[in-house]
Residue frames relative to the residue before (quaternion, step in Angstrom):
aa qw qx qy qz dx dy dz
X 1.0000 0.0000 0.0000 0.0000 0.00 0.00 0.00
X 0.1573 0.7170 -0.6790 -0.0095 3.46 -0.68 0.89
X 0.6353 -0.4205 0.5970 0.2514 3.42 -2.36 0.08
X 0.1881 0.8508 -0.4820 0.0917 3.80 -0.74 0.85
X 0.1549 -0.8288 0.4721 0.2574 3.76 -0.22 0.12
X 0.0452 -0.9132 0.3925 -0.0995 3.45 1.40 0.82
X 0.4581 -0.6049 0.5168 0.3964 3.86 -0.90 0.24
X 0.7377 0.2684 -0.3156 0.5330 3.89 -1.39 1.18
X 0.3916 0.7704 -0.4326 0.2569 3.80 0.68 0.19
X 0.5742 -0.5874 0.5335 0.2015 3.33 -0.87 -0.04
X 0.5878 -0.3130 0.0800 0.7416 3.57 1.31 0.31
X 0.9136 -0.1437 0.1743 0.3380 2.58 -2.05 -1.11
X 0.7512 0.2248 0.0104 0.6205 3.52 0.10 -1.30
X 0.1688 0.6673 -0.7210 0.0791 4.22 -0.94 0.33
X 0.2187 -0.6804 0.6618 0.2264 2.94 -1.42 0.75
X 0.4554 -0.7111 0.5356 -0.0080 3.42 -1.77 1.04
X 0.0047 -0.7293 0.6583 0.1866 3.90 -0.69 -0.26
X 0.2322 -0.6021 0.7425 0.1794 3.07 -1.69 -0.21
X 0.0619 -0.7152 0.6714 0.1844 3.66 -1.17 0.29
X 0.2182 -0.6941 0.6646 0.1701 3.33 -1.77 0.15
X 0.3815 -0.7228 0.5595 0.1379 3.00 -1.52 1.49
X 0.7785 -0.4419 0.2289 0.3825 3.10 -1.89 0.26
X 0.4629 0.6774 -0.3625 0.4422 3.96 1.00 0.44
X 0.5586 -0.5897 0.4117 0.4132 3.10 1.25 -0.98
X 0.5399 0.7121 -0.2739 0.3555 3.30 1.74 -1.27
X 0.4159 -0.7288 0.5062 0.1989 3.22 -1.14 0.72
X 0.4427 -0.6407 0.6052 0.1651 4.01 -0.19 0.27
X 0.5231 -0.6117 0.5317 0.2637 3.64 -1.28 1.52
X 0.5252 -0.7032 0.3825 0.2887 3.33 -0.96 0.75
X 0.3929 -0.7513 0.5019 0.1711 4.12 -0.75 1.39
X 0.2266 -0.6590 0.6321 0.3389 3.62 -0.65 0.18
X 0.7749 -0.5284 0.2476 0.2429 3.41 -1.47 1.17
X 0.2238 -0.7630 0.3186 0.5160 3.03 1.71 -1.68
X 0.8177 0.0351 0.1756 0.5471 3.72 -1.10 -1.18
X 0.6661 0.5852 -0.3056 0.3471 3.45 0.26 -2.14
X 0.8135 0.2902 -0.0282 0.5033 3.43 -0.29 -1.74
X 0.9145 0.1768 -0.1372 0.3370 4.40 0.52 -0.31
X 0.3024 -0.7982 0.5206 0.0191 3.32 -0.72 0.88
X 0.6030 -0.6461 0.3032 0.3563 3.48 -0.89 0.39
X 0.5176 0.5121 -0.3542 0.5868 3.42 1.58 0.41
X 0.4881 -0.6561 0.4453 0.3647 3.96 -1.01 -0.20
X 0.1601 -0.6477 0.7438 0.0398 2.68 -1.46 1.05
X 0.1094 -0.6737 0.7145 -0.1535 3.85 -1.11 1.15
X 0.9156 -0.0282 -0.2809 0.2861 2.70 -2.55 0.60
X 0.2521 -0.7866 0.5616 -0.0495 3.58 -0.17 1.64
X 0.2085 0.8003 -0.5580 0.0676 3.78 -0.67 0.86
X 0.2864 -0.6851 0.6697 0.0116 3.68 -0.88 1.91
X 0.3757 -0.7011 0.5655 0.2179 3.38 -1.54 1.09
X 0.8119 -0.1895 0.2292 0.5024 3.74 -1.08 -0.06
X 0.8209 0.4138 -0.0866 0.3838 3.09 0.20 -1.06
X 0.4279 -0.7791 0.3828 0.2519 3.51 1.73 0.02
X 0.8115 0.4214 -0.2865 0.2860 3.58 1.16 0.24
X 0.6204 0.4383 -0.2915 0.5814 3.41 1.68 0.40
X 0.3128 -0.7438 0.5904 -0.0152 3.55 -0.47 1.61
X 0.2426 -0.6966 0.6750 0.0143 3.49 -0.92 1.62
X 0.2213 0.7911 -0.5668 0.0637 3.90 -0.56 -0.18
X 0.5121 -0.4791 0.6757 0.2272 3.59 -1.84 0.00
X 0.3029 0.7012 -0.6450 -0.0249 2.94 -1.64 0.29
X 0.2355 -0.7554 0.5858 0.1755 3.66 -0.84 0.87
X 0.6409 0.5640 -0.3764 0.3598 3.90 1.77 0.08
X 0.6740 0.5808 -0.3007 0.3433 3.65 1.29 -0.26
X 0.5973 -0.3863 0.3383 0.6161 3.80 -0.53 -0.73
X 0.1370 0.8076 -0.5735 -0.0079 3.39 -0.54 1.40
X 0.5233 -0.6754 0.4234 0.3011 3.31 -0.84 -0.15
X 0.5844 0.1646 -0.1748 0.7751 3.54 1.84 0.28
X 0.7626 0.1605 0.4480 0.4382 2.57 -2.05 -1.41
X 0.7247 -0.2061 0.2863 0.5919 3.57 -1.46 -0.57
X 0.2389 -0.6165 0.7359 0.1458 2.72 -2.12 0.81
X 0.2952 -0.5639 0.5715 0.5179 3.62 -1.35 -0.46
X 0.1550 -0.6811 0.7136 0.0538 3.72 -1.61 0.41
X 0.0811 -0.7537 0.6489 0.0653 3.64 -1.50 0.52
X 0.0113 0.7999 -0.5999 0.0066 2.96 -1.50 0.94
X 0.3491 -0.8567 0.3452 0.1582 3.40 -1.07 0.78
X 0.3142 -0.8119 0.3163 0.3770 3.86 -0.14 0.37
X 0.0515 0.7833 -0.6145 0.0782 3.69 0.04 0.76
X 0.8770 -0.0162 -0.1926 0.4399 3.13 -1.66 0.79
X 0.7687 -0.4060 0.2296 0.4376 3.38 0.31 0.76
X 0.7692 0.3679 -0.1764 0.4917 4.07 1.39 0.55
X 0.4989 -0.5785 0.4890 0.4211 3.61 -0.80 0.36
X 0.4315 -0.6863 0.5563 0.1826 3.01 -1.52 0.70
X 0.5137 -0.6437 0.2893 0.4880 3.52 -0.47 0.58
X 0.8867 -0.3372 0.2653 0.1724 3.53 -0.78 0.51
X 0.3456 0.8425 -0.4128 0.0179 4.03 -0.16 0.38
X 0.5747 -0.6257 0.4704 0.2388 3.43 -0.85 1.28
X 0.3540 -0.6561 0.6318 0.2122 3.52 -0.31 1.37
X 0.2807 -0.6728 0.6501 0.2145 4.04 0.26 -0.77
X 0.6674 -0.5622 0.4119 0.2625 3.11 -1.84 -0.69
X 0.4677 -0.1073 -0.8081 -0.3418 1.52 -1.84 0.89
X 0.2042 0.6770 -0.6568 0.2619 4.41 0.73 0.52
X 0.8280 0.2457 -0.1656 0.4761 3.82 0.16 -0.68
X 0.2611 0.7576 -0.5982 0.0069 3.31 -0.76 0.84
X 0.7636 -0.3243 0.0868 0.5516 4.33 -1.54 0.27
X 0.6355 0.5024 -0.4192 0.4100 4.01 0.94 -0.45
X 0.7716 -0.1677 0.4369 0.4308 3.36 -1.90 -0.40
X 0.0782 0.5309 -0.8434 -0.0249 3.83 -1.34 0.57
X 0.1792 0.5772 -0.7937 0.0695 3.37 -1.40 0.45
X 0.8026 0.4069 -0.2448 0.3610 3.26 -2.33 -0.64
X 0.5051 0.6528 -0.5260 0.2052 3.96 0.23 0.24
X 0.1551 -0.6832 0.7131 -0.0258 3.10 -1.44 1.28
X 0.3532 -0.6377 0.6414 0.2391 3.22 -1.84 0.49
X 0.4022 -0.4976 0.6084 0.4696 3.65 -1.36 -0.39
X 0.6978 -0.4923 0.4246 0.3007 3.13 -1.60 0.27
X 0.5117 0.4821 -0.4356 0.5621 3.87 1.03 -0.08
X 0.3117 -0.5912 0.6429 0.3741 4.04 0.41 -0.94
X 0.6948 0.3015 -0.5429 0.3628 4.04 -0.03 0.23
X 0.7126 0.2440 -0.4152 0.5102 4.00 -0.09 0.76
X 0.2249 -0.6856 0.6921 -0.0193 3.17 -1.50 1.27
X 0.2481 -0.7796 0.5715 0.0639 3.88 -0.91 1.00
């Protein structure tokens, strides 16, 4: 999952994936769609270990500033819609750039 302001997007910032097949090959990069982007930007995408819970920014949902952080989860084969972590992870400034540790109980 990366952050991109590519031509055909969904606004400004959208975040994108790519998959690889059983070759090894990597796949043209997909935009995320509806679920995960808005017509505003959404930036610095982060997947835990396990490749199924999406950390991200966004300055296009309900935030509580500037960019919030937001999580979704992939289940049945799709992001879930989106949820403002809040406070205190979100507060009236910029949140961007968030990472977890590799246990999931500390967020950076």
């Amino acid at each position: 999952m990366f952050s991109s302001n590519r031509p055909g997007g969904m606004g400004k910032l959208d975040l994108y994936y790519c998959t690889k097949d059983k070759k090894g090959n990597w796949s043209s990069p997909q935009n995320a769609g509806n679920i995960l982007n808005t017509e505003y930007d959404e930036d610095s995408p982060f997947l835990d270990q396990e490749g199924k819970t999406l950390f991200f920014s966004s300055a296009g949902f309900n935030t509580m500033g500037g960019y919030d952080i937001f999580k979704s989860t992939f289940k049945d084969g799709k992001w879930t819609a989106p949820v403002n972590l809040g406070y205190p992870i979100n507060t009236t400034d910029d949140d961007i750039y968030y990472v977890q540790s590799s246990d999931g109980q500390r967020g950076y």
